[in-house]
C-alpha positions as CSV (number, residue, x, y, z in Angstrom):
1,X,82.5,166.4,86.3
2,X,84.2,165.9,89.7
3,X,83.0,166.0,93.2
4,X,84.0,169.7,93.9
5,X,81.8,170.9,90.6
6,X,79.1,168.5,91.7
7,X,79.1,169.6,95.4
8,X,79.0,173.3,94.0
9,X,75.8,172.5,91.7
10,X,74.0,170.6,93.7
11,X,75.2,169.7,97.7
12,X,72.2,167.1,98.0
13,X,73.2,164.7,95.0
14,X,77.1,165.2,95.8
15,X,76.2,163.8,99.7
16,X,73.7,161.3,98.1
17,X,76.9,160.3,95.7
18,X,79.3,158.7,98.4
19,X,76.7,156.0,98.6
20,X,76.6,154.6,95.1
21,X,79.4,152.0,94.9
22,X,82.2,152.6,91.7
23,X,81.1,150.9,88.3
24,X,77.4,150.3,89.3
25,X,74.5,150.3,86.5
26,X,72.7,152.6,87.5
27,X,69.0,154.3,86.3
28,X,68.3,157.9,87.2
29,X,64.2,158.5,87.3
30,X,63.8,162.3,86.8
31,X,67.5,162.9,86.1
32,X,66.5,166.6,85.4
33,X,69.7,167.6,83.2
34,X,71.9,165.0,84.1
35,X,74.4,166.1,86.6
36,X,74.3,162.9,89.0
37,X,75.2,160.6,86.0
38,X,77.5,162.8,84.3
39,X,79.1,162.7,87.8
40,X,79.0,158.8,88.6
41,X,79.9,158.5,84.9
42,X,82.6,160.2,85.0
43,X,84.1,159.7,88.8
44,X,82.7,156.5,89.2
45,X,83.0,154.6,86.3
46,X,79.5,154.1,86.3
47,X,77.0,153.1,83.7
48,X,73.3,153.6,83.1
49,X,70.4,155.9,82.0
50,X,68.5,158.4,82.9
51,X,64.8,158.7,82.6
52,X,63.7,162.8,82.4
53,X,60.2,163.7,81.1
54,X,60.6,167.5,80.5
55,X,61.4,168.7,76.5
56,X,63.8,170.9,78.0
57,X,66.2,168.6,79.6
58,X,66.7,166.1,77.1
59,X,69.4,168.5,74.8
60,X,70.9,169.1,78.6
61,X,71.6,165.4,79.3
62,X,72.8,164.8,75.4
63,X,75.4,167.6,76.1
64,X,76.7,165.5,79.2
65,X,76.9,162.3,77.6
66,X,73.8,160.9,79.6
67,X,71.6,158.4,78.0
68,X,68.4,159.2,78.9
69,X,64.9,158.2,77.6
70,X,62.3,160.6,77.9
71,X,59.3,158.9,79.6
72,X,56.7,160.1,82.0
73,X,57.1,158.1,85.3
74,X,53.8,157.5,85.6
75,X,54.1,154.8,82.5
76,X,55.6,152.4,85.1
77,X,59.2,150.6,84.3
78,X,57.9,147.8,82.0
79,X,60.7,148.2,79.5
80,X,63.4,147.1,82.5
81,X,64.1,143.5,83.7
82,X,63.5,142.5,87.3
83,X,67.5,143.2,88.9
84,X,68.9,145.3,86.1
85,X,70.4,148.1,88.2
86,X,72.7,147.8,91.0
87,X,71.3,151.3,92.0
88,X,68.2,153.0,91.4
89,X,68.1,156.5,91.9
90,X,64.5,158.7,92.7
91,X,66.1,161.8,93.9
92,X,63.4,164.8,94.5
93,X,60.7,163.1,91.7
94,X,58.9,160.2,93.6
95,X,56.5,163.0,94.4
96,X,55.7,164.3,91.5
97,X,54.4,160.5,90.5
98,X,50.2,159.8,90.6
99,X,50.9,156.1,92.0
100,X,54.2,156.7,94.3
101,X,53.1,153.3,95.9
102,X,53.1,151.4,92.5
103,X,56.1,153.4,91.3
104,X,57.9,152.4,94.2
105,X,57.2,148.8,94.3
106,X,58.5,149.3,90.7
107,X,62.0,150.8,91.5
108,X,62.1,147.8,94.2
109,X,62.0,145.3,91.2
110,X,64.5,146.9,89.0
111,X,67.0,147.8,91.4
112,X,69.0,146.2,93.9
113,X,69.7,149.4,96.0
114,X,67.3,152.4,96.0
115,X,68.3,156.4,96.6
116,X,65.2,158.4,97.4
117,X,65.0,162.0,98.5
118,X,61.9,164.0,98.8
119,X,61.1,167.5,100.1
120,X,59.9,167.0,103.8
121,X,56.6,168.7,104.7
122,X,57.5,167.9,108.3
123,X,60.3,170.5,107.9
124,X,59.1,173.3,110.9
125,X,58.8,176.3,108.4
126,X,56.4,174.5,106.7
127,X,54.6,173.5,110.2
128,X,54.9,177.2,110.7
129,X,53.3,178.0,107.1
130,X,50.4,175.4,107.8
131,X,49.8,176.8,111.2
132,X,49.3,180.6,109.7
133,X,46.9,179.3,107.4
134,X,49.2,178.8,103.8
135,X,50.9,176.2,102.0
136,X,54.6,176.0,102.7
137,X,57.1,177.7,100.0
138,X,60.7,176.8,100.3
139,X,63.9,176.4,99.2
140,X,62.9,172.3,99.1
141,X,59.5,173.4,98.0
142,X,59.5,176.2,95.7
143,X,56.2,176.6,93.9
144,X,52.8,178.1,95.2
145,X,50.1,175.6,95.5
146,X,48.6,176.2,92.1
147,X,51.3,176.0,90.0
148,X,53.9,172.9,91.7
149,X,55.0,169.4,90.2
150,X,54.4,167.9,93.5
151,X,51.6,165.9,93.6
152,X,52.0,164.5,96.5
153,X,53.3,165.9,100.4
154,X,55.6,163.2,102.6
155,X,57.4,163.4,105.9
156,X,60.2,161.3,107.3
157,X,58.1,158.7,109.2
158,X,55.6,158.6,106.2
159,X,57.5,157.0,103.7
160,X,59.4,154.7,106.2
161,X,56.3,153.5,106.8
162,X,55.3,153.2,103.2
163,X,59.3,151.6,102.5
164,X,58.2,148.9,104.8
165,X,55.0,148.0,103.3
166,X,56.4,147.7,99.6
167,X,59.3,145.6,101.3
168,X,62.0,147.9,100.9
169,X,64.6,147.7,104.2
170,X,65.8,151.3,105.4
171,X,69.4,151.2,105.3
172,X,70.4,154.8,106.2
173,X,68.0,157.7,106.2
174,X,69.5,161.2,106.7
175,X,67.9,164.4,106.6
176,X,69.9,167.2,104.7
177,X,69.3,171.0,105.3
178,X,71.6,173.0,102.4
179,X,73.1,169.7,101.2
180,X,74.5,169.2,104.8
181,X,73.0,166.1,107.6
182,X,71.2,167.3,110.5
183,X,71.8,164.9,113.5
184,X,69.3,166.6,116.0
185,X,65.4,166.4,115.5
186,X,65.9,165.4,111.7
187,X,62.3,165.2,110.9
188,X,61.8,169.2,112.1
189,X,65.2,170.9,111.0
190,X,65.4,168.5,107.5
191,X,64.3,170.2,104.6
192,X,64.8,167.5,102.1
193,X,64.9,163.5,103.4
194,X,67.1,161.3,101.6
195,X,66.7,157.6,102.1
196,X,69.2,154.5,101.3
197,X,67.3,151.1,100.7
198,X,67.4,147.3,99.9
199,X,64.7,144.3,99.5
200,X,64.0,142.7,102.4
């Protein structure tokens, strides 16, 4: 897959892409259908798995050449060694998680770096949603309230805050709005936040 096909698919993991370095092991947690790896794999020289949940995404991944283990999230990442990813990738699934604190702390063990992106409820159409009495539904958030994945609403300053208390260091945080940075009032105008970590 190259950048052009990736940044057709999927703008927010072609941006999030320029910051994984070339032949990094890498673990994808919710890899959906494995675009990102198939991409890193195949641009970057990269190496890794993918860890996807869903029945249906498995035979997608296979197709691509992904390795992927099917594993609910939730289970925690016993099965990895402390260090055994140069980069750790959560990309829109850290809030589908029950314990996003635990899991977190988790992906700060087994990874060296850590890419996380998240729908941001702090995006204004949602404010506006709130404010006329009804849960946001977006582009970033597409489900009613009864039927969505997302267990769990962030904003911008939320999980920087909750980065610092699991001892993760905030190396670049950008929010996107169709794939593309937005440089003035980020936390209002992003519809999807996309962080770049370390340990401390």
């Amino acid at each position: 897959m190259t950048f052009e096909q990736l940044s057709v698919l999927r703008p927010d993991l072609a941006f999030i892409a320029h910051w994984v370095r070339e032949q990094s092991q890498v673990l994808d947690l919710g890899c959906g259908d494995g675009v990102m790896l198939d991409y890193l794999q195949t641009d970057k020289n990269c190496s890794g798995y993918g860890v996807e949940i869903d029945d249906e995404q498995i035979p997608k991944c296979v197709a691509r050449n992904v390795s992927v283990i099917q594993q609910d999230l939730n289970g925690g990442l016993a099965m990895f060694e402390d260090n055994a990813f140069d980069t750790v990738l959560c990309l829109s699934a850290l809030q589908m998680v029950k314990d996003v604190e635990g899991t977190l702390r988790e992906i700060a063990r087994v990874g060296r770096e850590v890419m996380v992106s998240f729908p941001n409820f702090a995006y204004w159409p949602h404010r506006v949603a709130l404010l006329r009495g009804r849960m946001p539904v977006s582009r970033s958030l597409p489900y009613q309230w009864y039927d969505t994945p997302n267990l769990r609403c962030a904003t911008i300053r939320d999980f920087e805050a909750l980065a610092n208390q699991v001892g993760l260091e905030v190396l670049e945080c950008v929010a996107l709005k169709d794939g593309k940075p937005v440089r003035y009032l980020p936390n209002w105008r992003g519809s999807l936040a996309v962080f770049r970590l370390r340990k401390k």
